[in-house]
Every structure is written in structure tokens, then in C-alpha cells.
MMTF fields as JSON, N, C-alpha, C and O atoms, coordinates in Angstrom:
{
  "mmtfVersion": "1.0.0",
  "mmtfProducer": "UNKNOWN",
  "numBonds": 347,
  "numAtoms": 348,
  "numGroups": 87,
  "numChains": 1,
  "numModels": 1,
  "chainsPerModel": [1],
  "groupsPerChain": [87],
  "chainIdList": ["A"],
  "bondAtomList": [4, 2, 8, 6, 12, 10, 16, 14, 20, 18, 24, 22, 28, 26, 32, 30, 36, 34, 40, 38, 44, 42, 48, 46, 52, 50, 56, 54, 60, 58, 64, 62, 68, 66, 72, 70, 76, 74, 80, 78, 84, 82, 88, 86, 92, 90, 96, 94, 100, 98, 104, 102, 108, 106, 112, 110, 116, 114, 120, 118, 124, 122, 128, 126, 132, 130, 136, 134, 140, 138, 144, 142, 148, 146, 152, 150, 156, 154, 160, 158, 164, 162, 168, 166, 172, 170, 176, 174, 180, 178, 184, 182, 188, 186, 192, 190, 196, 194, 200, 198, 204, 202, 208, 206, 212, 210, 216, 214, 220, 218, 224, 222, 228, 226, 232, 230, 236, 234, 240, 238, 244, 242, 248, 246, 252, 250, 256, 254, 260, 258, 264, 262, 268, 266, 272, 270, 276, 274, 280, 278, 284, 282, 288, 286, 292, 290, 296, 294, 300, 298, 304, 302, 308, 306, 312, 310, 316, 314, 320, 318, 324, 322, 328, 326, 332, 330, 336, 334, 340, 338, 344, 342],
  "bondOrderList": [1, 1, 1, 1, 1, 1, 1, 1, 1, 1, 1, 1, 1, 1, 1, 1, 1, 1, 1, 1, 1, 1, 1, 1, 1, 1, 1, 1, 1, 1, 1, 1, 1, 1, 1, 1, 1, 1, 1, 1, 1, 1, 1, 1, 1, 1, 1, 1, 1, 1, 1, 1, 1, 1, 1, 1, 1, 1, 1, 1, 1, 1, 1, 1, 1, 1, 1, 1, 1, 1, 1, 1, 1, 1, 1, 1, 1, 1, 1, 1, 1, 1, 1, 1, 1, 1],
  "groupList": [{"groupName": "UNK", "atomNameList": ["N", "CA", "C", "O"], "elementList": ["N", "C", "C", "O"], "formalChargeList": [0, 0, 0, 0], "bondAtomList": [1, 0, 2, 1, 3, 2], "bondOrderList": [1, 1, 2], "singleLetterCode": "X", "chemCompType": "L-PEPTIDE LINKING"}],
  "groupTypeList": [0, 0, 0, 0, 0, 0, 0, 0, 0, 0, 0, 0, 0, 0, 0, 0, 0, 0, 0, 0, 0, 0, 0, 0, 0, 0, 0, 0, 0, 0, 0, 0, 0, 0, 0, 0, 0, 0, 0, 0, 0, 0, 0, 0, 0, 0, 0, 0, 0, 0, 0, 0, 0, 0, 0, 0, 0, 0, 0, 0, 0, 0, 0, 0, 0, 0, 0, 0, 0, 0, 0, 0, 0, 0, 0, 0, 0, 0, 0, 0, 0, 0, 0, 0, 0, 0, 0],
  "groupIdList": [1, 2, 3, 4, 5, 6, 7, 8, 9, 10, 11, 12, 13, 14, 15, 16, 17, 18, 19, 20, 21, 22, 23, 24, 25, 26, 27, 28, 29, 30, 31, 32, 33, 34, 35, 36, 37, 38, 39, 40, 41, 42, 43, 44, 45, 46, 47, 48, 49, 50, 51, 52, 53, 54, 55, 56, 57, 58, 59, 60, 61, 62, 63, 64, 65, 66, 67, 68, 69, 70, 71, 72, 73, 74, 75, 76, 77, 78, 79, 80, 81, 82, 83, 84, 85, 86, 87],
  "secStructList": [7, 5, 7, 7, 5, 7, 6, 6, 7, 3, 3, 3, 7, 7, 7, 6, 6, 1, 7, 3, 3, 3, 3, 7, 7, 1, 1, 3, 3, 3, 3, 3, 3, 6, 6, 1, 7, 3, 3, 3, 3, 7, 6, 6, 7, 3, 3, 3, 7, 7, 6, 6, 7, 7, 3, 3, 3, 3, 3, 3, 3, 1, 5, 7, 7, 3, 3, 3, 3, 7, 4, 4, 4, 1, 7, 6, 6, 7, 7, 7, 7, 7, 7, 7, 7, 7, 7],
  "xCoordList": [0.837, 0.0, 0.887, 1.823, 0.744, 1.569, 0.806, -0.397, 1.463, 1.242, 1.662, 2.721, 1.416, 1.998, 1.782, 0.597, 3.157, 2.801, 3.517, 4.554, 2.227, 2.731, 3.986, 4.237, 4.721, 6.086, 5.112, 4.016, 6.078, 4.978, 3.722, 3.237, 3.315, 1.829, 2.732, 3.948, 1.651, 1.7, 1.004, -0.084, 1.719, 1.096, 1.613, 2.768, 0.166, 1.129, 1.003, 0.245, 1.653, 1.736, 1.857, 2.732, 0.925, 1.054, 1.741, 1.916, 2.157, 2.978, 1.556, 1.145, 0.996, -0.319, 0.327, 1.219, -0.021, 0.345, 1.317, 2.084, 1.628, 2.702, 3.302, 3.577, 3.905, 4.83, 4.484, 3.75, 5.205, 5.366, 6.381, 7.319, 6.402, 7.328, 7.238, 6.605, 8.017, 7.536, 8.833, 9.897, 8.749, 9.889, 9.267, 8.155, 10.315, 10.954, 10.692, 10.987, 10.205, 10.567, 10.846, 11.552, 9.926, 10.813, 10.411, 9.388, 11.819, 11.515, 12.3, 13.423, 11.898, 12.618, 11.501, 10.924, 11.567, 10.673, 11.201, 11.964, 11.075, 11.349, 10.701, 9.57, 10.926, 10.353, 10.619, 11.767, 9.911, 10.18, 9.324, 8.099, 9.672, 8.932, 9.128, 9.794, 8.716, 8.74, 10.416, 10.828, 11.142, 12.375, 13.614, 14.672, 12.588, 13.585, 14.267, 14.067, 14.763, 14.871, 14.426, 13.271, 15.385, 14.425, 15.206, 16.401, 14.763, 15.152, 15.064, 13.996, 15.73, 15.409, 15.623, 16.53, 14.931, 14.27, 14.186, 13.415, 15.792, 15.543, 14.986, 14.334, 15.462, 14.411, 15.076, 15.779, 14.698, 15.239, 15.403, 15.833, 15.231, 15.745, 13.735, 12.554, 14.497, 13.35, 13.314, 14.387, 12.188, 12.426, 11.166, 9.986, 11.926, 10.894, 10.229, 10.884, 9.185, 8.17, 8.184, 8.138, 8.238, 8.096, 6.458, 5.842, 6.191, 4.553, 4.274, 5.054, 3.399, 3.299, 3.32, 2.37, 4.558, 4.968, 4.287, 3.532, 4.224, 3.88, 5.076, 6.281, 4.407, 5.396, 4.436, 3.357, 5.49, 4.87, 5.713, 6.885, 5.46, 6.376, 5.853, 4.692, 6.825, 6.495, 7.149, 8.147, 6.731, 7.483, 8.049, 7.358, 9.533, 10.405, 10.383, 10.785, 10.08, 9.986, 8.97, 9.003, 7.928, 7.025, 7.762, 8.811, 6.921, 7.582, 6.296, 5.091, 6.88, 6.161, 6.405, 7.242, 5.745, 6.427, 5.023, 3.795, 6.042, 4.943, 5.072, 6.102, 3.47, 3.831, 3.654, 2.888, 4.319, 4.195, 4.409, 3.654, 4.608, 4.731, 6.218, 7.185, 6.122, 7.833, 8.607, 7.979, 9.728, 11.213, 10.63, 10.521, 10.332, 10.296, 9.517, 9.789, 8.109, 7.537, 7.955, 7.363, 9.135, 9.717, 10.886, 11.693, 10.823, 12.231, 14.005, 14.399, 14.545, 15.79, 16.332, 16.858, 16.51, 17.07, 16.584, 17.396, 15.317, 15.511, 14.755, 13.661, 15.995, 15.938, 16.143, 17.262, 15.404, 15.342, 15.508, 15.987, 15.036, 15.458, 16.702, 17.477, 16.905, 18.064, 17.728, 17.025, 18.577, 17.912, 18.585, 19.645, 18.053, 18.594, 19.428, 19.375, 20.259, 20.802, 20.152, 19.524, 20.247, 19.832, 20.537, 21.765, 19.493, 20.37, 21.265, 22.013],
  "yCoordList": [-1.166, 0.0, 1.237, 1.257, 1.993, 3.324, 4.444, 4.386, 5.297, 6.737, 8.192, 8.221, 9.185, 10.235, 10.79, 10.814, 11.735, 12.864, 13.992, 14.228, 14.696, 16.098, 16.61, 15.704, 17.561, 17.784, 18.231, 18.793, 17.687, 17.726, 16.818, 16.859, 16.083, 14.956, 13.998, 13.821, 13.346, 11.791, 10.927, 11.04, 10.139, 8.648, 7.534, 7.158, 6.994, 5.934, 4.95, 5.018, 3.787, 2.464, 1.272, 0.928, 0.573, -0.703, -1.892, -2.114, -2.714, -3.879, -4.943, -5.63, -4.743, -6.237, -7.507, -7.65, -8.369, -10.281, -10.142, -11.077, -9.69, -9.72, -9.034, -9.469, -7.659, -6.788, -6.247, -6.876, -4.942, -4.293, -3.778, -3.46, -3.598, -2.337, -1.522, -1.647, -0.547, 1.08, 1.289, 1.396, 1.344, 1.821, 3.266, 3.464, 4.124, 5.408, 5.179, 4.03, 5.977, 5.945, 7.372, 7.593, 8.427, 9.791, 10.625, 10.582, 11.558, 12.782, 12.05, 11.587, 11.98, 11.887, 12.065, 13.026, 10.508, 10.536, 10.214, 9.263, 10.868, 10.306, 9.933, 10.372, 8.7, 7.384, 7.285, 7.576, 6.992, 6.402, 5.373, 5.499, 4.763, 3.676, 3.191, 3.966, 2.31, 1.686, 1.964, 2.646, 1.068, 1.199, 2.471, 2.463, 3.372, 4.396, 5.158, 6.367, 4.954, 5.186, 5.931, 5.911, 6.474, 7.328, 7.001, 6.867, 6.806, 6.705, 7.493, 8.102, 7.638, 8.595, 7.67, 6.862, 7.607, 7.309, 8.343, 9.214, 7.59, 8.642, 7.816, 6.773, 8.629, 7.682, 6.336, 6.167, 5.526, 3.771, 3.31, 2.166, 3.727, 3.06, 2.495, 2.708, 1.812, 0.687, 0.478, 0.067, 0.627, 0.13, -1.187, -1.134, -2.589, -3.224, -2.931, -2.273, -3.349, -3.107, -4.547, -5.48, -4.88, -6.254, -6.11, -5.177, -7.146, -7.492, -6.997, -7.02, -6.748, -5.704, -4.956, -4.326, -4.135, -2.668, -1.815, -2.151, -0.49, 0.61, 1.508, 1.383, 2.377, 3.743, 4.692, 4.545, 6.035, 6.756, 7.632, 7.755, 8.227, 8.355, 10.173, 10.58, 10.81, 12.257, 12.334, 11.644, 12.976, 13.489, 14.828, 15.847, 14.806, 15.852, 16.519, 17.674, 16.241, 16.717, 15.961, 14.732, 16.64, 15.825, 14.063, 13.721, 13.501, 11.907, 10.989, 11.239, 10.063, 9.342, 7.568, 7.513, 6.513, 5.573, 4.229, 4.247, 3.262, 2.277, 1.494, 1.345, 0.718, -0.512, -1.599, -1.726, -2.721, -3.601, -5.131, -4.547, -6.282, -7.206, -7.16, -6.569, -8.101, -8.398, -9.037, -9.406, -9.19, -9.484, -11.059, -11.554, -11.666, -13.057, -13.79, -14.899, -12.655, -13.271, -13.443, -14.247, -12.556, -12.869, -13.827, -14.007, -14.451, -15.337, -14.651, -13.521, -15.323, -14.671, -14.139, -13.095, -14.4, -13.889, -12.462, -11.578, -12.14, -10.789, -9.887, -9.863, -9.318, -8.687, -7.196, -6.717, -6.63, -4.978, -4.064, -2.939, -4.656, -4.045, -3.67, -4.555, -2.486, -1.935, -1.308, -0.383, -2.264, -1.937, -0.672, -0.325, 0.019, 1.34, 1.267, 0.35, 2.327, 2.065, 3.302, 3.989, 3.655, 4.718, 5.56, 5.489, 7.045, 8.214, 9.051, 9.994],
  "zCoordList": [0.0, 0.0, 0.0, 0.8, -0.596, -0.929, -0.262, -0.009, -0.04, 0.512, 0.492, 1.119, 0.16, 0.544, 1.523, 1.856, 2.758, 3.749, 3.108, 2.489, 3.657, 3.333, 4.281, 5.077, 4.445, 5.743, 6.764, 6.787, 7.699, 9.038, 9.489, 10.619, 8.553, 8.59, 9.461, 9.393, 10.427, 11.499, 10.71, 10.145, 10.757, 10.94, 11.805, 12.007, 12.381, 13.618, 12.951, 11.984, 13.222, 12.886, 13.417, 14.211, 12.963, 13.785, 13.294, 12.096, 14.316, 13.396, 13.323, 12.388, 14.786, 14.691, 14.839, 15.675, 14.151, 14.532, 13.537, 13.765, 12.823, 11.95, 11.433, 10.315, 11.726, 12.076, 10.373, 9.61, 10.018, 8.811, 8.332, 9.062, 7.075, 6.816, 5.803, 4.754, 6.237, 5.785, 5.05, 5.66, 3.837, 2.957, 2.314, 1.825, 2.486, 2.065, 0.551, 0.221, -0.495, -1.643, -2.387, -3.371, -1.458, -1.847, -0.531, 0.153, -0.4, 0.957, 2.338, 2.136, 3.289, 4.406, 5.804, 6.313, 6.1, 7.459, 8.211, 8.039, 9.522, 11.127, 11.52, 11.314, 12.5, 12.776, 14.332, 14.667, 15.143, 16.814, 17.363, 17.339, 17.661, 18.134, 19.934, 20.62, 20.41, 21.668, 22.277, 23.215, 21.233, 21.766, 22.714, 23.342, 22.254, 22.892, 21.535, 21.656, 20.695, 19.663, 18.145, 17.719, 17.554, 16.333, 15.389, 15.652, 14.154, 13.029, 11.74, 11.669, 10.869, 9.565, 8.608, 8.801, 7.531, 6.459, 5.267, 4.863, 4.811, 3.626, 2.038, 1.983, 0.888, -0.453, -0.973, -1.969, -0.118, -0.654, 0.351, 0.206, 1.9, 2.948, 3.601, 3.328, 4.436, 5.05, 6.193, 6.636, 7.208, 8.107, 8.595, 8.247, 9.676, 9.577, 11.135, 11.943, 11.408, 12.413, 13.11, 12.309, 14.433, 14.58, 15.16, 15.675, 14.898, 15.072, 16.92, 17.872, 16.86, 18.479, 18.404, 18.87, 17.657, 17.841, 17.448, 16.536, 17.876, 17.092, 16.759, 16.978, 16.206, 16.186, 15.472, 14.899, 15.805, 15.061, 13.887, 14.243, 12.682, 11.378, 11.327, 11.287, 11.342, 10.573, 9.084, 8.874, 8.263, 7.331, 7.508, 7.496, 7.7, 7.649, 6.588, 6.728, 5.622, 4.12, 3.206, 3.273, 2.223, 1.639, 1.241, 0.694, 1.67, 1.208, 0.539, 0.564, 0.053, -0.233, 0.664, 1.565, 0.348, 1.341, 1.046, 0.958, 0.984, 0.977, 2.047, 2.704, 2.327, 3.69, 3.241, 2.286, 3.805, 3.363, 3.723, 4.502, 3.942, 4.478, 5.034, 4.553, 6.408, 7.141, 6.046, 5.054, 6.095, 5.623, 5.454, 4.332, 6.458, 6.786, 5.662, 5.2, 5.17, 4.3, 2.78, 2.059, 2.263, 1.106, 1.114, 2.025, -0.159, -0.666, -0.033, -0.32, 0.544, 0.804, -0.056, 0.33, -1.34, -2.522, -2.48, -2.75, -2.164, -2.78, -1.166, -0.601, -0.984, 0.472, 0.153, 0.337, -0.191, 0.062, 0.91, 0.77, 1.935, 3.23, 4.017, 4.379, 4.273, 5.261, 6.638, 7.047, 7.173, 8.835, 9.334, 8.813, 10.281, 10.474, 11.631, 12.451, 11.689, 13.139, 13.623, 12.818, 14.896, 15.614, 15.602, 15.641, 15.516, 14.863, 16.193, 15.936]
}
């Protein structure tokens, strides 16, 4: 499922029974979740959600961003995902 935020728009997120993820595809969002932690998300980066979690995502700059199934559910071969470290 794809999306745009305008700079400055929330969205919270849930992981649920089977966690998500939110890939960056243009602009730059900040991300915080449970952990204590914040993340940035710039255009190609990914972050995954483990099932439970929430968080919540601003756009620092208009972005765009899709969600989409955990890591676990695709073929190993093709892994898109880059895990973030904390900023």
C-alpha cells in the first residue's frame, strides 16, 4: 500500500500479529517507536516493524512511502530491506 505525507503529517503504525514495513521511496521521514529510539528514512531506505509494535512516522519533508509485508515473508534472494541504526 503506498502513501503520501505532506512535511509535518503523522502517521502511527502498527505492526499487529505480523509486524510491517515502511519503505521510504521519496523525501525523508522520522520514525520512533517503543524502543527508545528514532530513526530517519531517507528515499530507498526501510524500516521493519516487529509485530506488536507501534510507532509513530512524521514526514520531515514531503515523502512518499509504501507498507508492506515483514522481511520473513519474502524469498531470501531478494531482500530490500536496510535496517537502520539509531540516529
Amino acid at each position: 500500500m503506498g502513501c503520501y505525507l505532506a512535511q509535518g503529517e503523522l502517521i502511527r503504525l502498527d505492526g499487529k500479529k505480523d509486524g510491517v514495513v515502511l519503505r521510504c521511496t521519496s523525501g525523508a521521514i522520522w520514525l520512533t517507536c517503543g524502543d527508545g529510539q528514532d530513526y530517519l528514512l531517507s528515499a530507498g531506505k526501510s524500516f521493519e516493524l516487529a509485530a506488536q509494535q507501534s510507532a509513530v512516522a512524521e514526514a520531515l519533508q514531503a515523502a512518499e512511502c509504501t507498507l508492506g509485508k515483514p522481511l520473513s515473508d519474502y524469498n531470501h534472494m531478494h531482500r530490500p530491506l536496510i535496517r537502520l541504526a539509531a540516529c
